[in-house]
C-alpha positions as CSV (number, residue, x, y, z in Angstrom):
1,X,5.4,3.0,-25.8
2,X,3.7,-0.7,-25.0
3,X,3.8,-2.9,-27.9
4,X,0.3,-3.7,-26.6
5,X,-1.3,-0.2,-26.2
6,X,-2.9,-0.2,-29.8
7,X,-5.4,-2.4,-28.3
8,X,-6.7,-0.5,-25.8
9,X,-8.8,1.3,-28.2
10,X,-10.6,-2.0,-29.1
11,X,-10.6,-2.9,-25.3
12,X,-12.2,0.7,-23.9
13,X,-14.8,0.3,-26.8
14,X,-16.0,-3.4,-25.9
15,X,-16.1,-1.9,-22.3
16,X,-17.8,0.7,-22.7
17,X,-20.8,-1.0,-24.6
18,X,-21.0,-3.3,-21.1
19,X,-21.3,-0.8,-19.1
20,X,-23.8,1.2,-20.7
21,X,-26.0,-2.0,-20.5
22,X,-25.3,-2.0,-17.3
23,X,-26.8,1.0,-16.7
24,X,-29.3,0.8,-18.8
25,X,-30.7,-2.9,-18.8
26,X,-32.4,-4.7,-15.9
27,X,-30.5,-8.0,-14.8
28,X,-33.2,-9.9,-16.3
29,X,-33.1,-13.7,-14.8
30,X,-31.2,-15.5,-12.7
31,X,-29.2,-18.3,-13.5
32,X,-28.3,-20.9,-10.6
33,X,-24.8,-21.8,-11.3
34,X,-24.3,-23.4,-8.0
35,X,-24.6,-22.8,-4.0
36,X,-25.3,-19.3,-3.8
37,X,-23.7,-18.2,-7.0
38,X,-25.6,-17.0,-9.8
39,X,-25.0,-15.1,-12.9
40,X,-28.0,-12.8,-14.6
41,X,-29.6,-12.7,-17.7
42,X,-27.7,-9.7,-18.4
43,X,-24.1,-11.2,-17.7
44,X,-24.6,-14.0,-20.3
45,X,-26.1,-10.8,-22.8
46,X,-23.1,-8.6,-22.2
47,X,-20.6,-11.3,-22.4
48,X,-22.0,-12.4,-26.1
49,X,-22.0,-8.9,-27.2
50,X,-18.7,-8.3,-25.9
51,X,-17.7,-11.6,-27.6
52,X,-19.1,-11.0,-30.9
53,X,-17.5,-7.7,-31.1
54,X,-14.0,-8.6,-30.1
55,X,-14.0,-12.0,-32.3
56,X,-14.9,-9.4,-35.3
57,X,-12.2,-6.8,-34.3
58,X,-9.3,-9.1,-33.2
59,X,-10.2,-12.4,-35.0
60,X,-6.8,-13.5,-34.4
61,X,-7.2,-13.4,-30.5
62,X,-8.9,-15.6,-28.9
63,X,-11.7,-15.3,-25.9
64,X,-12.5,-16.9,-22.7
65,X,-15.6,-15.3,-20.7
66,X,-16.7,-16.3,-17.0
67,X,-20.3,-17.6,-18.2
68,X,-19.9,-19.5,-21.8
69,X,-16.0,-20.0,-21.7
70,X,-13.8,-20.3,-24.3
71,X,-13.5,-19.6,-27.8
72,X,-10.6,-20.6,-29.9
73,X,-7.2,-22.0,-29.2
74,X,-4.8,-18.5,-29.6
75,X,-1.9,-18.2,-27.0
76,X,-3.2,-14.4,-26.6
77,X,-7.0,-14.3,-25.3
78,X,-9.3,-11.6,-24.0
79,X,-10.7,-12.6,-20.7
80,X,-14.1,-11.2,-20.1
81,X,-15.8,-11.0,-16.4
82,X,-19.4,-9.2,-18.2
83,X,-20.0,-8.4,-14.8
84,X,-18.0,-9.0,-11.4
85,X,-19.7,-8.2,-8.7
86,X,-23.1,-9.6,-9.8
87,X,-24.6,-9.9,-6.7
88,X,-24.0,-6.2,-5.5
89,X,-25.5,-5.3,-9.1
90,X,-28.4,-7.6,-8.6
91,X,-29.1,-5.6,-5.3
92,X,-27.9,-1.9,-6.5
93,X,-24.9,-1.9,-4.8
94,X,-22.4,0.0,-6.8
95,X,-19.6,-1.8,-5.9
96,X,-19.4,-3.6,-9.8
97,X,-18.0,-3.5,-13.1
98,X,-16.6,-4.9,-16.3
99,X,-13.4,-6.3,-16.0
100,X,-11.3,-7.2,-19.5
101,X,-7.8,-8.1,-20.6
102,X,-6.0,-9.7,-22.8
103,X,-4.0,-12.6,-21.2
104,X,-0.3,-13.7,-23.7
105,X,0.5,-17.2,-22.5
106,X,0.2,-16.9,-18.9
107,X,0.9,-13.5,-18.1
108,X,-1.9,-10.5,-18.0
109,X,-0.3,-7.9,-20.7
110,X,-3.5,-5.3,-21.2
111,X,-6.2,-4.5,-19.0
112,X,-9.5,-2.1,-18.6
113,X,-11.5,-2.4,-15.8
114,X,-14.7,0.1,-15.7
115,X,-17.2,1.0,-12.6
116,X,-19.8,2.3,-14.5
117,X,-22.1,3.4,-11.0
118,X,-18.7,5.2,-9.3
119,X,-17.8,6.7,-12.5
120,X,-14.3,5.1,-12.9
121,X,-12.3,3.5,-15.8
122,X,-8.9,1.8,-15.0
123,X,-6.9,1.1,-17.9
124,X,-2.9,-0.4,-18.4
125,X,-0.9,-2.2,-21.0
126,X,2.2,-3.5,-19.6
127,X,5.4,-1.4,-20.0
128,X,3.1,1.8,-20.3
129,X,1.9,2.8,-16.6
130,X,-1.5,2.8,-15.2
131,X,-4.4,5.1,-15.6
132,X,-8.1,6.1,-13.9
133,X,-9.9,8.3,-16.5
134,X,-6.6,9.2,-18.5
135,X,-4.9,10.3,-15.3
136,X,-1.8,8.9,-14.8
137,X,-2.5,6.7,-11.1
138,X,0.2,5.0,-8.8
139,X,-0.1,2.7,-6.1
140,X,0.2,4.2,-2.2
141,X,3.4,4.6,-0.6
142,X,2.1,3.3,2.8
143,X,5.0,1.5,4.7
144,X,3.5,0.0,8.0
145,X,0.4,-2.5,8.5
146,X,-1.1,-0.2,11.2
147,X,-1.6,2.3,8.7
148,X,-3.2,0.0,5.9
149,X,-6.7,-0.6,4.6
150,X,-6.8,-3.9,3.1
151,X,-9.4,-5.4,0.6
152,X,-10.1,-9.2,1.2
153,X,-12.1,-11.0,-1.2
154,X,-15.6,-12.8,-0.8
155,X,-15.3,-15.9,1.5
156,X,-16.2,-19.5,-0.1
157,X,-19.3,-20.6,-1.4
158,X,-20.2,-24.2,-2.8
159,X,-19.7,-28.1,-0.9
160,X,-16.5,-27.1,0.1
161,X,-17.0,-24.1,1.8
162,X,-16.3,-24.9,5.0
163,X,-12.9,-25.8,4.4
164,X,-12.2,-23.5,2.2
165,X,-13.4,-20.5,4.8
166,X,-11.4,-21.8,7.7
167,X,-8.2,-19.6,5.8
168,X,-10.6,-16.9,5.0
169,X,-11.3,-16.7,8.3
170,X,-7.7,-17.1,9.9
171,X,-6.4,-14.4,7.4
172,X,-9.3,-11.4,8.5
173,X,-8.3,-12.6,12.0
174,X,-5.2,-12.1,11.4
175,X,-5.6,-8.6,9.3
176,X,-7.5,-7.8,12.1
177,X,-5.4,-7.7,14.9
178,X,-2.6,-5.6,12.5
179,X,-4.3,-3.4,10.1
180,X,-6.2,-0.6,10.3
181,X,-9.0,-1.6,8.5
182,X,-10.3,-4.5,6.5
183,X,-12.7,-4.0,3.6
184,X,-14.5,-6.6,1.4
185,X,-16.6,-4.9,-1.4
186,X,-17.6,-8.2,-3.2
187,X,-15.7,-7.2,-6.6
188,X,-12.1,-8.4,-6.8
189,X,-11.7,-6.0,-10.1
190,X,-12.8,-2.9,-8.0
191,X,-10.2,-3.9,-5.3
192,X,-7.7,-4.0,-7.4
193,X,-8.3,-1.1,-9.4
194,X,-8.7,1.2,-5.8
195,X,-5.5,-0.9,-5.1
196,X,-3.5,0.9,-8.1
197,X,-5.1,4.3,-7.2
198,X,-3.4,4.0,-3.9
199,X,-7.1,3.9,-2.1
200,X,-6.6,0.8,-0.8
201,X,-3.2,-0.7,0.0
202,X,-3.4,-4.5,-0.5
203,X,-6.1,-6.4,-1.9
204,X,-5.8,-10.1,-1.1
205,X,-8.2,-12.9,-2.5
206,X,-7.7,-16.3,-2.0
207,X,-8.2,-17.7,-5.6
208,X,-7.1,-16.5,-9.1
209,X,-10.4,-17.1,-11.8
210,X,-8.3,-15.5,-15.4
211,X,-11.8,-13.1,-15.5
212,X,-12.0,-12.0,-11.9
213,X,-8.6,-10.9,-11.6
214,X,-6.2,-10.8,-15.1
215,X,-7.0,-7.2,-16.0
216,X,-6.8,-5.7,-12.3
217,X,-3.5,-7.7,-11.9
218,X,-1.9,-5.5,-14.9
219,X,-3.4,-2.4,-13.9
220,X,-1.8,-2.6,-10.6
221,X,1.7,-4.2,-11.7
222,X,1.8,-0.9,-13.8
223,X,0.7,1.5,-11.0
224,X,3.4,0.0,-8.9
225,X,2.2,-3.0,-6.7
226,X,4.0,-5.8,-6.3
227,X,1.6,-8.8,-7.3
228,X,2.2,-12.4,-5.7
229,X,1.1,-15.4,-4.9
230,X,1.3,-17.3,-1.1
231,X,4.7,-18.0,-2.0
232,X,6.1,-15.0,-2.6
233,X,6.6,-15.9,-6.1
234,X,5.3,-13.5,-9.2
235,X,1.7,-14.1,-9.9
236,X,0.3,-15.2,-13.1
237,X,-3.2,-17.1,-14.3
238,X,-2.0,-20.3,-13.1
239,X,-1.0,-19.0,-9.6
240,X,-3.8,-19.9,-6.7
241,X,-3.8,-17.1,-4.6
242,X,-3.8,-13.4,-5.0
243,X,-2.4,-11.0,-3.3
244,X,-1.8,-7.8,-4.8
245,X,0.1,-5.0,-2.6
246,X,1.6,-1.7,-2.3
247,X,5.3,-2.2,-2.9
248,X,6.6,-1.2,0.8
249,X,4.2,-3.3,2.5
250,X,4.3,-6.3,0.7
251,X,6.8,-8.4,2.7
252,X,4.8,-7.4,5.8
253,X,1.6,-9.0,3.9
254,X,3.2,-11.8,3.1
255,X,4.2,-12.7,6.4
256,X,0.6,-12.0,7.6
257,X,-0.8,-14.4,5.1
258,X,1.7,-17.2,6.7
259,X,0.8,-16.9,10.0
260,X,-3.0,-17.2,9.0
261,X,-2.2,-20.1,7.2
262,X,-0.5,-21.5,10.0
263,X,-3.8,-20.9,12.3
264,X,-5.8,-22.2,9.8
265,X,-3.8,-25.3,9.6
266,X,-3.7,-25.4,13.5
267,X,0.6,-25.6,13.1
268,X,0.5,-22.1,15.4
C-alpha cells in the first residue's frame, strides 16, 4: 500500500466541498488577471476554503493555490487549481473541475482530480494505481498515431502570445496530418484524467503551472502513461512542457513534437 494513500481521505474531502460550490454557487465577479485570463469570485472563495481546511487538517504541509499562492515553506505542499477550466465554467461548459495534489520536493506523489458536471472523480497516490469513482482505470493500449485522439492544451494568451502560439500552432499541424483526431477541451486536469481512463491517448500542453497539471500528472503515471517533457526526460514541476502519453505511443509523440518544433523554428 502507498505510504501516501492515508491522505487521500483529507484530499477527496477538501475536493468534494469545491465542487459542491461549484455546483451550487454562481461565479460571482470577474477578476482581470491579465490578457484574456481571468479568475472568478468563486475561484478565489473555493481556494480559501480549500486552504483553510487543509492548513487545519495537515498543518504540517504546506499549500500553494493558482490565485493567492503560497503558504508556508514545507518541502511537501498541496497544490490547489480551485477551478481549471474557469472559462468553460464561466460559460456552462462542463468541461471543469478541481484539481488537487500534494507535490514532495519536485515530484507529484498524490492526486484527486473531480468533474463535478460529468460526474467523475480521479484519484492516485503513487505506488497504489489509479482510480475514476473507486474503479480501478488504466491508460489505453493504442499503439499507432492513426489511431490516436490527442488532447492539446489552450494556445497562449498574454504580450507574448504570438510567439508563444507559433509552436502551438506547428504542433496541431503537425498532430494533424498523423492523428486521428485532436481535441482541446480548455482543462488540462480533465485531459489528463480522460488520458488515464484510456479515453484519450496523449494529452500534450505546452507548459507545466504545479496547479494545472501536478495532480493529473500522478493520476496518469499510476494508470500507466508515460509522462515527459520535450526531451524525453521524466517530467516533474520544474519541467516546461507536458506531454503525457499512453505507453506504446509515446516515442511516436515525441518525435511528432520535434518535428513541430523544427517548423516552428523554421529548421524544417
Amino acid at each position: 500500500m502507498s505510504e501516501y494513500r492515508d491522505l487521500l481521505p483529507i484530499a477527496e474531502e477538501a475536493v468534494m466541498r469545491a465542487s459542491e460550490a461549484m455546483r451550487r454557487r454562481p461565479a460571482g465577479a470577474l477578476t482581470v488577471k491579465g490578457d484574456r485570463d481571468v479568475a472568478s469570485e468563486l475561484d478565489y472563495a473555493i481556494e480559501r476554503e480549500v486552504r483553510a481546511f487543509l492548513v487545519t487538517e495537515t498543518p504540517e504541509i504546506g499549500f500553494l493555490g493558482e490565485e493567492e499562492g503560497r503558504v508556508g515553506s514545507a518541502e511537501m505542499q498541496w497544490v490547489l487549481d480551485p477551478i481549471d477550466g474557469t472559462a468553460n465554467f464561466v460559460r456552462g461548459l462542463p468541461m471543469c473541475g478541481v484539481s488537487l495534489a500534494i507535490v514532495n520536493g519536485s515530484e507529484a506523489i498524490l492526486g484527486v482530480i473531480d468533474l463535478p458536471f460529468l460526474g467523475s472523480r480521479f484519484t492516485a497516490a503513487k505506488g497504489d494505481g489509479a482510480y475514476a469513482n473507486g474503479q480501478a482505470i488504466s491508460a489505453s493500449s493504442t499503439s499507432h498515431l492513426s489511431d490516436a485522439i490527442v488532447a492539446v492544451g489552450d494556445y497562449a494568451v498574454g504580450p507574448d502570445a504570438e510567439a508563444r502560439n507559433r509552436l502551438r500552432l506547428a504542433l496541431a499541424a503537425q498532430l494533424a496530418a498523423e492523428v486521428q483526431r485532436v481535441r482541446m477541451t480548455g482543462s488540462a486536469a480533465l485531459d489528463l484524467a480522460w488520458l488515464a481512463e484510456g479515453r484519450l491517448d496523449a494529452a500534450l500542453t505546452l507548459s507545466n503551472h504545479a496547479w494545472d497539471m501536478a495532480a493529473g500528472v500522478v493520476i496518469a503515471r499510476e494508470a500507466g502513461a508515460v509522462v515527459i517533457d520535450q526531451h524525453g526526460a521524466i517530467h516533474d514541476v520544474d519541467s516546461t512542457v507536458t506531454l503525457a502519453v499512453a505507453p506504446l505511443l509515446a516515442e511516436a509523440v515525441l518525435a511528432t513534437y520535434h518535428k513541430a518544433a523544427s517548423m516552428a523554428t523554421g529548421n524544417q
